[in-house]
C-alpha positions as CSV (number, residue, x, y, z in Angstrom):
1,X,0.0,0.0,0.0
2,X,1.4,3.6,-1.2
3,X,2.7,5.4,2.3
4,X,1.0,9.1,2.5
5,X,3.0,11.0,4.5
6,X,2.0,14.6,2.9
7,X,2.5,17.3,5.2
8,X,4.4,15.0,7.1
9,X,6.6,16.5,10.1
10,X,9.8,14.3,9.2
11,X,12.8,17.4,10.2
12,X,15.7,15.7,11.5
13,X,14.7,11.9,11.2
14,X,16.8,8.9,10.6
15,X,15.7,7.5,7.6
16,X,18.5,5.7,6.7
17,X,17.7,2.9,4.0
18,X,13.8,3.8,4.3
19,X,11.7,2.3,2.2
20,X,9.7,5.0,0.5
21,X,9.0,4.1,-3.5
22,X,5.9,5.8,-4.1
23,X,5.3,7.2,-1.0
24,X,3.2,10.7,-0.7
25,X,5.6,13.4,0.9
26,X,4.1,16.0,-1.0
27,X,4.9,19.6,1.1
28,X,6.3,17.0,3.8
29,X,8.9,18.6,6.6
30,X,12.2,16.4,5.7
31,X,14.7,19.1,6.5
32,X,18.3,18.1,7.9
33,X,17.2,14.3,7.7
34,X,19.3,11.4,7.5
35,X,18.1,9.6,4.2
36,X,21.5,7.9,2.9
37,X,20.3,5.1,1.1
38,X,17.1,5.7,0.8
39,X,14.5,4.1,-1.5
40,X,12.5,7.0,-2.9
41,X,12.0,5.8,-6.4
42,X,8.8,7.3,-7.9
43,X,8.1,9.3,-4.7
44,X,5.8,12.4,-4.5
45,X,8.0,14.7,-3.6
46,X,6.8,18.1,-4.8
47,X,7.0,21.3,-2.9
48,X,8.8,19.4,-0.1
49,X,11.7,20.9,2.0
50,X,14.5,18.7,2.1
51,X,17.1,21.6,2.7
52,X,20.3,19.9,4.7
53,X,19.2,16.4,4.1
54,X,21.9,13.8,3.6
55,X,20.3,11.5,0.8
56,X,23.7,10.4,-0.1
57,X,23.8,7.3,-2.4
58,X,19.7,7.1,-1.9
59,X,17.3,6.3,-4.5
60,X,15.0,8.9,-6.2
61,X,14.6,7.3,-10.1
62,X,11.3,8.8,-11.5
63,X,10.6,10.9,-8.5
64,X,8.6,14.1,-8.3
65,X,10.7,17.1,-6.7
66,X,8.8,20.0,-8.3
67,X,9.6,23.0,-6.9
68,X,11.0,21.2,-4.0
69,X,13.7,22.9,-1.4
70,X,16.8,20.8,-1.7
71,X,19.0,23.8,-0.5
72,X,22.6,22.5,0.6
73,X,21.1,18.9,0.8
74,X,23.6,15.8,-0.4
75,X,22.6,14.0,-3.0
76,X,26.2,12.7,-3.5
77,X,26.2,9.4,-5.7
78,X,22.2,9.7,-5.8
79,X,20.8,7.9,-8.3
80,X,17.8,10.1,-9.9
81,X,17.1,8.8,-13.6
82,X,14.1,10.7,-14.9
83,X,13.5,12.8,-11.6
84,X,11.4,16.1,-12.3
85,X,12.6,18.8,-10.9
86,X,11.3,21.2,-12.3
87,X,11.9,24.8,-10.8
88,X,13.3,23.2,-7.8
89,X,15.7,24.6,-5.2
90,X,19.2,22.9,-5.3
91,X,21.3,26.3,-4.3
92,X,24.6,24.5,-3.1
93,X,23.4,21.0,-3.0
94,X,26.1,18.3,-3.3
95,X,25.1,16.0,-6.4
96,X,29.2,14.8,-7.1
97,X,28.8,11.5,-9.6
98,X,25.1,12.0,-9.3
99,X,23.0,10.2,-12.1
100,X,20.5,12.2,-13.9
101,X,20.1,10.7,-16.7
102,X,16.9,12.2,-18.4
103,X,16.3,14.5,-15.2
104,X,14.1,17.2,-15.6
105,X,15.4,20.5,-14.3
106,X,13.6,23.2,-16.1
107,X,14.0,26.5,-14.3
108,X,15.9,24.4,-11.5
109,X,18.0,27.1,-9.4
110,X,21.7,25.1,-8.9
111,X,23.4,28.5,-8.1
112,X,26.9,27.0,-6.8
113,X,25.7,23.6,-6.9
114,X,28.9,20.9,-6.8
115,X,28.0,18.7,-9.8
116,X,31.2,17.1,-10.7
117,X,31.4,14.2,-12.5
118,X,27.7,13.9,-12.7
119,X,25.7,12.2,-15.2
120,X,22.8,14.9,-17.0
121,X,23.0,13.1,-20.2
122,X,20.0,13.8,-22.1
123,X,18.8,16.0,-19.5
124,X,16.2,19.5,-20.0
125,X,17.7,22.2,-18.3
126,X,15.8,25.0,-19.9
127,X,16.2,28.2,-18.6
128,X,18.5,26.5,-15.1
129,X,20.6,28.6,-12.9
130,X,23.9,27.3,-12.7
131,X,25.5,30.3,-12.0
132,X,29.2,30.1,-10.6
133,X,28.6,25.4,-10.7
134,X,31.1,23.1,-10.3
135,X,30.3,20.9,-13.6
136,X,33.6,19.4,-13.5
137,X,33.6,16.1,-16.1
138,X,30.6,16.4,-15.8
139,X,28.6,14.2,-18.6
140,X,25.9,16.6,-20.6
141,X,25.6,14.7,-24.0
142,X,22.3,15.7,-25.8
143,X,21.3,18.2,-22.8
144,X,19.3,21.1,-23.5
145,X,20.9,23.4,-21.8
146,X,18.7,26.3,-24.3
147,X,18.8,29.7,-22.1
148,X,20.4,28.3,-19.1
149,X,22.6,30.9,-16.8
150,X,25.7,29.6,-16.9
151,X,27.6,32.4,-16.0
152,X,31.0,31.4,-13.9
153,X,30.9,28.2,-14.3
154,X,33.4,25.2,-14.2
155,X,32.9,22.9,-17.2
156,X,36.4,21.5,-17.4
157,X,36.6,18.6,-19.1
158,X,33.1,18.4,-19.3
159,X,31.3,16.1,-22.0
160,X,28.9,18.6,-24.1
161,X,28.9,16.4,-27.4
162,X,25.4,17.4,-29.2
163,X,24.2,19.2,-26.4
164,X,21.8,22.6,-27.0
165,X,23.3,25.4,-25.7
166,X,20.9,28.1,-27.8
167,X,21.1,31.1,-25.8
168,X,22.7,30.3,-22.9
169,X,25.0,32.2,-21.1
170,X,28.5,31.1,-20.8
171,X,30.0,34.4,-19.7
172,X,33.3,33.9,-17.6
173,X,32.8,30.1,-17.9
174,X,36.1,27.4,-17.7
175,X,35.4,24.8,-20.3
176,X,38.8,23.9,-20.9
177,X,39.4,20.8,-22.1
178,X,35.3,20.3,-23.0
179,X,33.7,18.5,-25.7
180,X,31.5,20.1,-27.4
181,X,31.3,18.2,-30.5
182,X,27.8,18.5,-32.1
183,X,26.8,20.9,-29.8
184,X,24.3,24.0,-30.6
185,X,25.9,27.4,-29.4
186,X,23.6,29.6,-31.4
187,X,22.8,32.9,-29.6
188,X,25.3,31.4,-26.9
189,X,27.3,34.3,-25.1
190,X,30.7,33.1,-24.3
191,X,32.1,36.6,-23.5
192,X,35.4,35.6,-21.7
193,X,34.8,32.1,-21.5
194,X,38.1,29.8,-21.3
195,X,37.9,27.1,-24.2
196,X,41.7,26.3,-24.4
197,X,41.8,22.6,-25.3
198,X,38.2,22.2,-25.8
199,X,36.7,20.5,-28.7
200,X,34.8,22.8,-31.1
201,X,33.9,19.9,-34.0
202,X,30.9,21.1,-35.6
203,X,29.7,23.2,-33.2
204,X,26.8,24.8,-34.4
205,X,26.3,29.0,-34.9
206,X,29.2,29.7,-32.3
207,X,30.9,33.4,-31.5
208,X,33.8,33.2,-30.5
209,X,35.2,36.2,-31.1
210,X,35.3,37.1,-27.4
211,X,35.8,33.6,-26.0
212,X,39.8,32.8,-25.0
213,X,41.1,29.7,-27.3
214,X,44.3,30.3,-26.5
């Protein structure tokens, strides 16, 4: 039977390897709780507060986290295939070699977020606030990262092959060593952004004229 636990008064729990796929926690209280481990596949999760949880190597495939607050919260090694979470809170979350494959982030604010080596393959980023992220290898093949504020951002060595990048902003951005093979940078302002190293094959409509290539 699906768990509701909407509106649920959860702050500061130990949920540690819970058992929660499909559970209700729609506007639940789940701040600073302990929920490494946990099994949240295909959980409501929308307009929850999970600011300062720990939901370290936890389970959240398919889950919904609209417009949730995951402020500061660590998702590190989460595994989140298909999560929506759309205009969602994740200001300085940890999400190092999170997978989110597919994810849904449209609008999602990830202002100095630590992202490094995780997986947004195939991700929607529309419009996502990544200002001053650490995207460090991360893997954004076939992302649409269209109008995303990228401003600041470290995208060393990240993996950018085919991703769309139409009218993002890239201003002040490290990509050295990047692939962007494939990758759509029409409209894209790259105003100062480091691209020494990085792979420009058939990049689509880019200016450069302003970006450092060497």
């Amino acid at each position: 039977m699906r768990s509701d636990l909407s509106h649920a008064s959860l702050d500061g729990s130990d949920l540690t390897y819970a058992s929660l796929d499909y559970a209700n926690l729609t506007r639940a209280n789940i701040m600073s709780a302990n929920l490494t481990g946990a099994s949240l596949n295909g959980a409501e999760l929308n307009r929850a507060c999970l600011s300062f949880a720990n939901l370290a190597d936890s389970q959240l495939n398919g889950a919904d986290l609209i417009q949730a607050d995951l402020w500061d919260a660590n998702m590190h090694g989460a595994f989140m295939h298909g999560v929506i979470l759309i205009g969602a809170n994740l200001k300085g979350s940890d999400l190092t070699g999170a997978e989110l494959p597919g994810a849904n982030l449209t609008k999602a604010d990830l202002r100095t977020a630590n992202l490094t080596g995780a997986d947004l393959s195939n991700a929607d980023c529309t419009g996502a606030n990544f200002f001053t992220a650490n995207l460090t290898n991360a893997g954004l093949q076939g992302a649409n990262l269209t109008n995303a504020e990228l401003r600041g951002a470290n995208l060393t060595d990240a993996e950018l092959q085919g991703a769309n990048l139409t009218g993002a902003d890239l201003t002040s951005s490290e990509l050295v060593g990047a692939d962007l093979t494939g990758a759509d940078l029409t409209r894209t302002t790259l105003t100062g952004a480091n691209l020494v190293g990085a792979d420009l094959t058939n990049v689509i409509g880019a200016d450069l004229s302003r970006a450092i290539l060497e």
